[in-house]
PDB file of N, CA, C and O in Angstrom, chain B, residues numbered from 101:
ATOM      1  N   UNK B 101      -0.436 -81.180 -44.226  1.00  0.00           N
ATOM      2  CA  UNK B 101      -0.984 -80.027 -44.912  1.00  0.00           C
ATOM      3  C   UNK B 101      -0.143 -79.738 -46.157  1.00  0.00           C
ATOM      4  O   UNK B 101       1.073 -79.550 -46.159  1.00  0.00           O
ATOM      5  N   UNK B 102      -1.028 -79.726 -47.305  1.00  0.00           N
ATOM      6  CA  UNK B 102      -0.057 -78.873 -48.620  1.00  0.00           C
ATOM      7  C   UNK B 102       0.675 -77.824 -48.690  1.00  0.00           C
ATOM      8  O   UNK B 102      -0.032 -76.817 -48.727  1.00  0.00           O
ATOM      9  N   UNK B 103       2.112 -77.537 -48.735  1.00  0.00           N
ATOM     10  CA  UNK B 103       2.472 -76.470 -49.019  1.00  0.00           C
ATOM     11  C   UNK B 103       3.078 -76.255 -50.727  1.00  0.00           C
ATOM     12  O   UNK B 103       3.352 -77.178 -51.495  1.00  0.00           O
ATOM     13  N   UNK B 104       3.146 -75.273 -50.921  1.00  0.00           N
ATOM     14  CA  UNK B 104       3.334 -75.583 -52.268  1.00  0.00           C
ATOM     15  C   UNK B 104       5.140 -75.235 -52.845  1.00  0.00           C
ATOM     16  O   UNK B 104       5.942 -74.783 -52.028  1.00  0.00           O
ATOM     17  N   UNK B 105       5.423 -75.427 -53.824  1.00  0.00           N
ATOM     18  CA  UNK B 105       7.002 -75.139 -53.793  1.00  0.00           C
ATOM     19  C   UNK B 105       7.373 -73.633 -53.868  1.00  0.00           C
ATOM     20  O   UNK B 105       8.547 -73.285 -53.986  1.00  0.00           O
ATOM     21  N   UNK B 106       6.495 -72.877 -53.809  1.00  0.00           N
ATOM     22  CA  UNK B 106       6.554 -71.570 -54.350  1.00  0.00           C
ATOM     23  C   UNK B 106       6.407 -71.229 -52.401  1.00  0.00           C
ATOM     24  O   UNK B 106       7.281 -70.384 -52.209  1.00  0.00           O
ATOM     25  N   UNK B 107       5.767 -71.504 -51.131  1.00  0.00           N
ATOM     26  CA  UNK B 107       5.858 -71.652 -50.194  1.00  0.00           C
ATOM     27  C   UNK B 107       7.229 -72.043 -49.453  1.00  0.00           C
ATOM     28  O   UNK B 107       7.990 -71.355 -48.774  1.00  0.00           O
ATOM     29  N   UNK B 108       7.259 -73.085 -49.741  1.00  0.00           N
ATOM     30  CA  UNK B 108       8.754 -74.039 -49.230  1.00  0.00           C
ATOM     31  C   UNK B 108      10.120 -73.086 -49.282  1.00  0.00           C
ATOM     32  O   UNK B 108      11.029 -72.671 -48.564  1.00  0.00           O
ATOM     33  N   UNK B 109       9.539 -73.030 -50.843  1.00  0.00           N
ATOM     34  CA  UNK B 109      11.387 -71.936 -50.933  1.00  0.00           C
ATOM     35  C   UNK B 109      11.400 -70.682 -50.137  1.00  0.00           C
ATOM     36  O   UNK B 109      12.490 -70.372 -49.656  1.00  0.00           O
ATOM     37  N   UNK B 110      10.107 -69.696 -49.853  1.00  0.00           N
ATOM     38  CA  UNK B 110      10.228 -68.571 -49.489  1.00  0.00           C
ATOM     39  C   UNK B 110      10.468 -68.643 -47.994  1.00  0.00           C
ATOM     40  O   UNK B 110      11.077 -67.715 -47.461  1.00  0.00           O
ATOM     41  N   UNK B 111       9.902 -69.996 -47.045  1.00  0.00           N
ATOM     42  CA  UNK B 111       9.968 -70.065 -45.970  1.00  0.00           C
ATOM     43  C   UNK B 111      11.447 -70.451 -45.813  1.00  0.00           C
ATOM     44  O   UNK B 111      11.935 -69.713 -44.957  1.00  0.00           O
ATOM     45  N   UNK B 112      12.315 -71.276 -46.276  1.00  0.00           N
ATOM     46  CA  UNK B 112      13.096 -71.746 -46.514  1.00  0.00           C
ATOM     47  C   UNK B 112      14.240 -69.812 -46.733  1.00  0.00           C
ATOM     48  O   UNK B 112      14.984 -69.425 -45.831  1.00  0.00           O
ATOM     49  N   UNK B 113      14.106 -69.278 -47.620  1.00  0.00           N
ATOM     50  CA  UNK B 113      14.635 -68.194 -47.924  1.00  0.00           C
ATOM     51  C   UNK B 113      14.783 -67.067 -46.790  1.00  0.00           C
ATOM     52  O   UNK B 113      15.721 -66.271 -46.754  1.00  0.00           O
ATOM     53  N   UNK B 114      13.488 -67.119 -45.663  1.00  0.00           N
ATOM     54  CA  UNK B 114      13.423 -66.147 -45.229  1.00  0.00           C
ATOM     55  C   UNK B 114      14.396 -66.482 -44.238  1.00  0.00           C
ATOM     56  O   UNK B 114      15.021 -65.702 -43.520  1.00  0.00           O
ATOM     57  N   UNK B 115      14.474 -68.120 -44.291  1.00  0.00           N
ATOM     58  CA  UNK B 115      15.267 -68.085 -42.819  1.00  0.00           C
ATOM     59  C   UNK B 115      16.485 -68.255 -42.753  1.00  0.00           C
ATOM     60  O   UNK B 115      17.111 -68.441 -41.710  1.00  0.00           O
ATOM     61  N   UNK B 116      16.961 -68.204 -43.914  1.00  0.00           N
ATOM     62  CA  UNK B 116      18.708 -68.205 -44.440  1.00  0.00           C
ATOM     63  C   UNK B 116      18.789 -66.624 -44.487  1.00  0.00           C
ATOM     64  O   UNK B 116      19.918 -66.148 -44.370  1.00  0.00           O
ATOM     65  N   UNK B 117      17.763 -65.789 -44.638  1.00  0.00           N
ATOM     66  CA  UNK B 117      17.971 -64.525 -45.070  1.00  0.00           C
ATOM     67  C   UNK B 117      17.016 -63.519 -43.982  1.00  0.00           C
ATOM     68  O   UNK B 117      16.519 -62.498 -44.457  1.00  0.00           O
ATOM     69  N   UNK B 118      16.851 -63.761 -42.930  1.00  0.00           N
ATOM     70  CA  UNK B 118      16.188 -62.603 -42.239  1.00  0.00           C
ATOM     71  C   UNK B 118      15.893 -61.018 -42.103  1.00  0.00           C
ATOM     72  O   UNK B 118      14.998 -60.309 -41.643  1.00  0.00           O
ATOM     73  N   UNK B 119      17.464 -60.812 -42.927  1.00  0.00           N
ATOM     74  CA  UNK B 119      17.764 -59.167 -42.995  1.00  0.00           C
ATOM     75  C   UNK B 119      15.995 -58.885 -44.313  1.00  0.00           C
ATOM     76  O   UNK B 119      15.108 -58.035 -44.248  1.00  0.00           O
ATOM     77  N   UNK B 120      16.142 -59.686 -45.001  1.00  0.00           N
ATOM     78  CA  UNK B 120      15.030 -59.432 -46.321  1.00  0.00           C
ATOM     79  C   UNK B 120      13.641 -59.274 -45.424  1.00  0.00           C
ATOM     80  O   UNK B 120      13.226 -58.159 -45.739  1.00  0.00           O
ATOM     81  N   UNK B 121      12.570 -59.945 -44.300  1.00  0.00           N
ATOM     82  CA  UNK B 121      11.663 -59.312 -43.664  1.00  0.00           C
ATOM     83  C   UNK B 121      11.546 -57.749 -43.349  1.00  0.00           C
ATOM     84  O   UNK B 121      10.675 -56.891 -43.495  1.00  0.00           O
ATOM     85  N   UNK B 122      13.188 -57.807 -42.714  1.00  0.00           N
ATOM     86  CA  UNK B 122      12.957 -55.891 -42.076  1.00  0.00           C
ATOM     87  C   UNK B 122      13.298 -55.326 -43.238  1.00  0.00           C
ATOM     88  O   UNK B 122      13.011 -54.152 -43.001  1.00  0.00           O
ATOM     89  N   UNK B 123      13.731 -55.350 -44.378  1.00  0.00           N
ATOM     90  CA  UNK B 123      13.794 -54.501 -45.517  1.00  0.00           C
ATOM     91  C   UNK B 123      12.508 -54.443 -46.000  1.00  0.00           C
ATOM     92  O   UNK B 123      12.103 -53.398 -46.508  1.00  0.00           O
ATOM     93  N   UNK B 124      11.527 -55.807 -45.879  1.00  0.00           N
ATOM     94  CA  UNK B 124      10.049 -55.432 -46.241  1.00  0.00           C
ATOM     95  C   UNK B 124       9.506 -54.344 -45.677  1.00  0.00           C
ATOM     96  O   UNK B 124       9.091 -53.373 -46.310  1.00  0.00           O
ATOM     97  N   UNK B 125       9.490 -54.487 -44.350  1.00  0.00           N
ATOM     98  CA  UNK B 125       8.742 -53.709 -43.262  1.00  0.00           C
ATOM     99  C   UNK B 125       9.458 -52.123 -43.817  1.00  0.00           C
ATOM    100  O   UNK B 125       8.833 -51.069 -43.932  1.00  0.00           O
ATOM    101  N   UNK B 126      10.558 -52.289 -44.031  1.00  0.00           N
ATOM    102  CA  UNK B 126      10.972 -50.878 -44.227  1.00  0.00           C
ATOM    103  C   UNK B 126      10.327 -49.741 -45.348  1.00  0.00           C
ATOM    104  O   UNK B 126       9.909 -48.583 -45.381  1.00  0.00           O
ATOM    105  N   UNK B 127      10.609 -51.205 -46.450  1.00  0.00           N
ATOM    106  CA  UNK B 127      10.464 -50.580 -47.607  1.00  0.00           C
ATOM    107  C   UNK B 127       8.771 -50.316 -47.670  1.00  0.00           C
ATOM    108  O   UNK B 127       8.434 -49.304 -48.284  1.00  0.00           O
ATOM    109  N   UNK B 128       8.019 -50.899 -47.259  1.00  0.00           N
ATOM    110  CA  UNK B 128       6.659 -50.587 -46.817  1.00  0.00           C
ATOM    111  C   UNK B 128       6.274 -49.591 -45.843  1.00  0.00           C
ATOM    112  O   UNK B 128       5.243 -48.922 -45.769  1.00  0.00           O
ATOM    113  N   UNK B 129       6.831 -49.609 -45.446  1.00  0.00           N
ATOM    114  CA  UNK B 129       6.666 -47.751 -44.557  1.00  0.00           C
ATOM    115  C   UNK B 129       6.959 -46.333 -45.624  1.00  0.00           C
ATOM    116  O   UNK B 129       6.429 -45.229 -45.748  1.00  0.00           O
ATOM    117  N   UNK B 130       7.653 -46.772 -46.024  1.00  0.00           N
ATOM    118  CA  UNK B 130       7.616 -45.694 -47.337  1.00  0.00           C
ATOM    119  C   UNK B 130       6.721 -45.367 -48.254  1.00  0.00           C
ATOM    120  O   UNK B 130       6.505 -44.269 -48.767  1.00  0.00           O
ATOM    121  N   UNK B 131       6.201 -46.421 -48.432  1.00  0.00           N
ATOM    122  CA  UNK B 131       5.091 -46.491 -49.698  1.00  0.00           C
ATOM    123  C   UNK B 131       3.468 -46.271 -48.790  1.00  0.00           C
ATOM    124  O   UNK B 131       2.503 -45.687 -49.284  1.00  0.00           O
ATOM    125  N   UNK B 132       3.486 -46.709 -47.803  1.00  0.00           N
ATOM    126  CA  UNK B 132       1.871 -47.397 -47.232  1.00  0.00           C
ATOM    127  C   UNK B 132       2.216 -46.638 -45.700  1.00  0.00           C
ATOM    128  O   UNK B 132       1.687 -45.545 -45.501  1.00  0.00           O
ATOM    129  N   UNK B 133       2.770 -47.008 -45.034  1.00  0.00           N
ATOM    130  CA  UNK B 133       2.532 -46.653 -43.155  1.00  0.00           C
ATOM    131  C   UNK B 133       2.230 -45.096 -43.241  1.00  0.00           C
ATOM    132  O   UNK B 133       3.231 -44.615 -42.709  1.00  0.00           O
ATOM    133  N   UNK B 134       1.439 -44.076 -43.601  1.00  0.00           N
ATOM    134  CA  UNK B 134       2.153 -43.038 -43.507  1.00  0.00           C
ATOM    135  C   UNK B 134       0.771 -42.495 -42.772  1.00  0.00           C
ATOM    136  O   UNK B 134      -0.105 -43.343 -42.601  1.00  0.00           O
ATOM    137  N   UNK B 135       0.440 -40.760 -42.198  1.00  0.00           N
ATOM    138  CA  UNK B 135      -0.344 -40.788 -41.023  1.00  0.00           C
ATOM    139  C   UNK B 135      -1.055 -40.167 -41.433  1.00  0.00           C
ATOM    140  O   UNK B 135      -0.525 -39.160 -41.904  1.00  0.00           O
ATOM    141  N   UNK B 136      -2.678 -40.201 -41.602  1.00  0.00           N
ATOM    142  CA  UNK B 136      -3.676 -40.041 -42.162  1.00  0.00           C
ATOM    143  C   UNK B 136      -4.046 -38.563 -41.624  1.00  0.00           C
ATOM    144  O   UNK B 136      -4.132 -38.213 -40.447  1.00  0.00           O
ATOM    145  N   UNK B 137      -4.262 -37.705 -42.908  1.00  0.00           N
ATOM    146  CA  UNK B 137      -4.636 -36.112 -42.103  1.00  0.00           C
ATOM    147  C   UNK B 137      -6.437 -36.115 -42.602  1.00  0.00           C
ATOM    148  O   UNK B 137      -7.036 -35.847 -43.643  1.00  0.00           O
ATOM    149  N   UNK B 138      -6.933 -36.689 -40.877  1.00  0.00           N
ATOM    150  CA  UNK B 138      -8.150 -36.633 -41.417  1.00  0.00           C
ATOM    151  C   UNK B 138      -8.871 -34.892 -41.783  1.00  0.00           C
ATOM    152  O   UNK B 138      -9.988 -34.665 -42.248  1.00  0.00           O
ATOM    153  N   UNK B 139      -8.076 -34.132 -41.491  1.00  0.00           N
ATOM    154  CA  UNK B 139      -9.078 -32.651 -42.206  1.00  0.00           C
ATOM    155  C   UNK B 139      -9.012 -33.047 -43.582  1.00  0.00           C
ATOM    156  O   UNK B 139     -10.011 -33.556 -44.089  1.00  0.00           O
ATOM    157  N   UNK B 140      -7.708 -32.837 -44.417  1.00  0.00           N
ATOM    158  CA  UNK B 140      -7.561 -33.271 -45.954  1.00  0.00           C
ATOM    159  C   UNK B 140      -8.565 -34.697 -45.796  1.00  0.00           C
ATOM    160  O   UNK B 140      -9.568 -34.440 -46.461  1.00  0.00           O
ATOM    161  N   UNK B 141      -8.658 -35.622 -45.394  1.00  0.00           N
ATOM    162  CA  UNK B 141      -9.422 -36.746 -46.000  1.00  0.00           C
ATOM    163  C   UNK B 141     -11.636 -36.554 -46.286  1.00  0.00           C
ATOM    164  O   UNK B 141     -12.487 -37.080 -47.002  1.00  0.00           O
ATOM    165  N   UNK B 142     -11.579 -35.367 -45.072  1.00  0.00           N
ATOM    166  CA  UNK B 142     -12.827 -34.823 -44.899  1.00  0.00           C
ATOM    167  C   UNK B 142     -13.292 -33.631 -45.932  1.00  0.00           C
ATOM    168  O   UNK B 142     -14.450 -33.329 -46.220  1.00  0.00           O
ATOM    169  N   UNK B 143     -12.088 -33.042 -46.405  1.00  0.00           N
ATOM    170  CA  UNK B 143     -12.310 -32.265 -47.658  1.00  0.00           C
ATOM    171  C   UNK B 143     -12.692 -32.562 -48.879  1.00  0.00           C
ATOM    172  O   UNK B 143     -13.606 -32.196 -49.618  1.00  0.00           O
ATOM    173  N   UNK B 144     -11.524 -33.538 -48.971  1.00  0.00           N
ATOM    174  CA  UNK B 144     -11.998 -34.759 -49.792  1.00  0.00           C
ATOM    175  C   UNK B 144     -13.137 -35.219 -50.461  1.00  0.00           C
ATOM    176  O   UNK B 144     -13.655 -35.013 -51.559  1.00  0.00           O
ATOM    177  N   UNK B 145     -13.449 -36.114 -49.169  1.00  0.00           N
ATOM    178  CA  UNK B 145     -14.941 -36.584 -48.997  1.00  0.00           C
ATOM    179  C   UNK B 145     -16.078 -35.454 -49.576  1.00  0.00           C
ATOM    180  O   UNK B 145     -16.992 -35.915 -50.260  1.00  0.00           O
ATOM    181  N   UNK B 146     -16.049 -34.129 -49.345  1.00  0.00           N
ATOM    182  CA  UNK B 146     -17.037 -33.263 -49.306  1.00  0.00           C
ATOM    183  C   UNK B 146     -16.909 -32.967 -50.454  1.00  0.00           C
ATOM    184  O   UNK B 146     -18.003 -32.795 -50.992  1.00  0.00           O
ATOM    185  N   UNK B 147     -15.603 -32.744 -51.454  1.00  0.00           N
ATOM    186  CA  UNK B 147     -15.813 -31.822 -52.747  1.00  0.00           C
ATOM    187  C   UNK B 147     -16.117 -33.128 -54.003  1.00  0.00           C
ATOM    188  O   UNK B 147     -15.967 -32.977 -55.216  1.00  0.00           O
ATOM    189  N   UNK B 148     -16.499 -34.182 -53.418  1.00  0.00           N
ATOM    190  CA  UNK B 148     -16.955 -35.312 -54.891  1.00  0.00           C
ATOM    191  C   UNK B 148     -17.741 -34.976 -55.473  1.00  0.00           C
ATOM    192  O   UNK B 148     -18.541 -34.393 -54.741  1.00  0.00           O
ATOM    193  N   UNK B 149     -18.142 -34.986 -56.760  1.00  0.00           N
ATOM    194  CA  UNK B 149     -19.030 -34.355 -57.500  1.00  0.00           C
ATOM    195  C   UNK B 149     -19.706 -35.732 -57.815  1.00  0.00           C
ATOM    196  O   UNK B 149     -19.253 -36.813 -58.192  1.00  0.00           O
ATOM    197  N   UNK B 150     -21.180 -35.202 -57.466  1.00  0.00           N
ATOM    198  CA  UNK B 150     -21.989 -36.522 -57.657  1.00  0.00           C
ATOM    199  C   UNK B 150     -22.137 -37.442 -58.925  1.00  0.00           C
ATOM    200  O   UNK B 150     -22.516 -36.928 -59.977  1.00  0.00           O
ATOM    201  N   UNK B 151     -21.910 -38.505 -58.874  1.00  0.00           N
ATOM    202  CA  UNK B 151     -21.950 -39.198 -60.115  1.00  0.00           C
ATOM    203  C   UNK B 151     -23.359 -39.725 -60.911  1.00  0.00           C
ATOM    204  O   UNK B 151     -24.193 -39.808 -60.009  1.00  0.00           O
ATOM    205  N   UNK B 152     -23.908 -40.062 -62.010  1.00  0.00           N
ATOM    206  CA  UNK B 152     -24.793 -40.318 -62.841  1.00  0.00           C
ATOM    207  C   UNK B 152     -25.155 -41.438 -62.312  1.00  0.00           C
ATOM    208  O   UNK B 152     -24.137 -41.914 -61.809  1.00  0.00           O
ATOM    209  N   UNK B 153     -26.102 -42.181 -62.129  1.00  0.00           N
ATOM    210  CA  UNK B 153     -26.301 -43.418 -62.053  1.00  0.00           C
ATOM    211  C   UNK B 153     -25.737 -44.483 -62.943  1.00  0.00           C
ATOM    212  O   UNK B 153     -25.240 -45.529 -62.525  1.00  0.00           O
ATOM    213  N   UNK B 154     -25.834 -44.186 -64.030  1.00  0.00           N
ATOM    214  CA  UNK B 154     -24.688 -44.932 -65.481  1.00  0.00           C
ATOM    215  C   UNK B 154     -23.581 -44.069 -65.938  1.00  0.00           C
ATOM    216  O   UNK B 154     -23.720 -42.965 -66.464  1.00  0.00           O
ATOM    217  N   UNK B 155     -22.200 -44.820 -65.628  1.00  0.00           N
ATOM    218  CA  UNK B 155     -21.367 -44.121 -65.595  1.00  0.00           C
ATOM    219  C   UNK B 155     -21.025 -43.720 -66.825  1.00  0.00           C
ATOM    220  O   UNK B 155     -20.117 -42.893 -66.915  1.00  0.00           O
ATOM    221  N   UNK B 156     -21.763 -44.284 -68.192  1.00  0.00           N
ATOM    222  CA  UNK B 156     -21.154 -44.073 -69.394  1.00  0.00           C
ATOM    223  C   UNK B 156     -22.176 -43.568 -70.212  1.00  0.00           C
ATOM    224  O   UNK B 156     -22.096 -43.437 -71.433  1.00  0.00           O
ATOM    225  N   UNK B 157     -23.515 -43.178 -69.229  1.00  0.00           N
ATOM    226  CA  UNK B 157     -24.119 -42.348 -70.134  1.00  0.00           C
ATOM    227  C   UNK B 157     -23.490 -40.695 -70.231  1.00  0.00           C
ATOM    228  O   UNK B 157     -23.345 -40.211 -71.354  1.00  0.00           O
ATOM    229  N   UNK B 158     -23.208 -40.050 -69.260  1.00  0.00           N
ATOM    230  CA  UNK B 158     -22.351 -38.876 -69.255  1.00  0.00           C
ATOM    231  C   UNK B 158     -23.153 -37.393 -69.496  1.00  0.00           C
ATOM    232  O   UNK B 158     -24.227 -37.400 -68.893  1.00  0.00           O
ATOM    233  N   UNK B 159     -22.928 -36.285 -70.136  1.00  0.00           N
ATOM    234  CA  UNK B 159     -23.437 -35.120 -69.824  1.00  0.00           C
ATOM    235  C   UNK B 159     -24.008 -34.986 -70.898  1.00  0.00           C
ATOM    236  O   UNK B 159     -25.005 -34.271 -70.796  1.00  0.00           O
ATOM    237  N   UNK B 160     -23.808 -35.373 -71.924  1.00  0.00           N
ATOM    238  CA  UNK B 160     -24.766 -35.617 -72.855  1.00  0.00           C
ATOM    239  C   UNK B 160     -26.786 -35.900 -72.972  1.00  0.00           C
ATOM    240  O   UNK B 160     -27.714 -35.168 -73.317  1.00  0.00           O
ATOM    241  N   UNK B 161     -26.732 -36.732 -72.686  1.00  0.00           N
ATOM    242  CA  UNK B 161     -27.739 -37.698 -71.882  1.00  0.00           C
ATOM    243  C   UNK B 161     -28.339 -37.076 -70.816  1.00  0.00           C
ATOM    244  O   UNK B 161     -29.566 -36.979 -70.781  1.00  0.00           O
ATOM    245  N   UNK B 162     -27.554 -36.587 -69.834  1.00  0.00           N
ATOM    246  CA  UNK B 162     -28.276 -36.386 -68.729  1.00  0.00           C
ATOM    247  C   UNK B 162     -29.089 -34.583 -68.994  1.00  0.00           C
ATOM    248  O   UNK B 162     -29.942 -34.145 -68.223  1.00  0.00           O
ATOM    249  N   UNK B 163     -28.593 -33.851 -70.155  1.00  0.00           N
ATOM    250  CA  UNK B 163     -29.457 -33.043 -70.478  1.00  0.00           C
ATOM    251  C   UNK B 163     -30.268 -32.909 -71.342  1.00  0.00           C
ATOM    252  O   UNK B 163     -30.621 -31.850 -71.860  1.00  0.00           O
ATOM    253  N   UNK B 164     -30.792 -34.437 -71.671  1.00  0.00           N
ATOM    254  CA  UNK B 164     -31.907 -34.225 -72.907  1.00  0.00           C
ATOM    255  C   UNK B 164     -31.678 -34.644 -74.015  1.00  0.00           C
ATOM    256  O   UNK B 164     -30.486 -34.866 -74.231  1.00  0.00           O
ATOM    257  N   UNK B 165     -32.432 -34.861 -74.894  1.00  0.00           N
ATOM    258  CA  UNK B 165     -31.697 -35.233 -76.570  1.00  0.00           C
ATOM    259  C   UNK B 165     -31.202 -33.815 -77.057  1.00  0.00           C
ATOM    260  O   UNK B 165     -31.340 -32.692 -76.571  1.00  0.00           O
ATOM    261  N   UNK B 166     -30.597 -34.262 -78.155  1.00  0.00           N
ATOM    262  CA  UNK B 166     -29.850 -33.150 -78.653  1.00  0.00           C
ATOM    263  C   UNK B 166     -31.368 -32.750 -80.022  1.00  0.00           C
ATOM    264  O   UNK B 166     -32.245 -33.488 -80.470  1.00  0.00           O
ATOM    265  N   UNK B 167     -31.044 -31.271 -80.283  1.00  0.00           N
ATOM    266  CA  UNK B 167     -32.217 -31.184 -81.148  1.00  0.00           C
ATOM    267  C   UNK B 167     -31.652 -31.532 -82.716  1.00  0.00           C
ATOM    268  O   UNK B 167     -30.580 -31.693 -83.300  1.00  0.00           O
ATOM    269  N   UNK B 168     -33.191 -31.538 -83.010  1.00  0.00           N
ATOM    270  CA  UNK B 168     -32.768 -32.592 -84.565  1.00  0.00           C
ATOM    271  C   UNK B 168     -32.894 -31.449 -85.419  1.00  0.00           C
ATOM    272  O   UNK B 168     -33.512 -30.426 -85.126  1.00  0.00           O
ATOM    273  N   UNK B 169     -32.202 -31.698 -86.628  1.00  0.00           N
ATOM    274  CA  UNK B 169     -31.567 -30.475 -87.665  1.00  0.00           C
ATOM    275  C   UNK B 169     -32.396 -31.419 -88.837  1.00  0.00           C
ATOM    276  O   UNK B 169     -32.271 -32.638 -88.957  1.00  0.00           O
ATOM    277  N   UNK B 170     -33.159 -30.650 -89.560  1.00  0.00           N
ATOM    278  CA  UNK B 170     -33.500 -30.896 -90.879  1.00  0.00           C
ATOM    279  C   UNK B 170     -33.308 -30.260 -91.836  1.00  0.00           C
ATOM    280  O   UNK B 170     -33.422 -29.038 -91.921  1.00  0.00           O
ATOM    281  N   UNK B 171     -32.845 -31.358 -93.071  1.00  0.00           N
ATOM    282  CA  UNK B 171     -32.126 -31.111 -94.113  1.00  0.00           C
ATOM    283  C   UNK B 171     -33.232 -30.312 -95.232  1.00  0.00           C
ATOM    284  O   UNK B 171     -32.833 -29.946 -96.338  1.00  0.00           O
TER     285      UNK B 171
END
């Protein structure tokens, strides 16, 4: 099976260096593991304000042409 050198070294790295996995795991609990408050996620959910079907036509557009001014 192919591994590639960018593979080799890290497998190679992890196992001269094991302490570097649990610093992953660690340092990833900080950023990502953290415990979901589903009331806030359900509030959330409820206060989105519905979007346009085209996101770049905008509020413009969605109330009509603008009226025309003659010179």
């Amino acid at each position: 099976m192919y591994q590639s050198e960018f593979t080799s070294f890290m497998d190679e790295f992890l196992k001269k260096n094991p302490e570097v996995a649990n610093e992953r795991l660690e340092n990833r609990a900080v950023w990502w593991d953290k415990p979901v408050d589903a009331e806030f996620e359900k509030q959330a959910r409820d206060s989105k304000v519905k979007q346009n079907g085209y996101y770049y036509q905008g509020y413009f557009y969605s109330n009509g042409p603008a009226k025309k001014v003659s010179l």
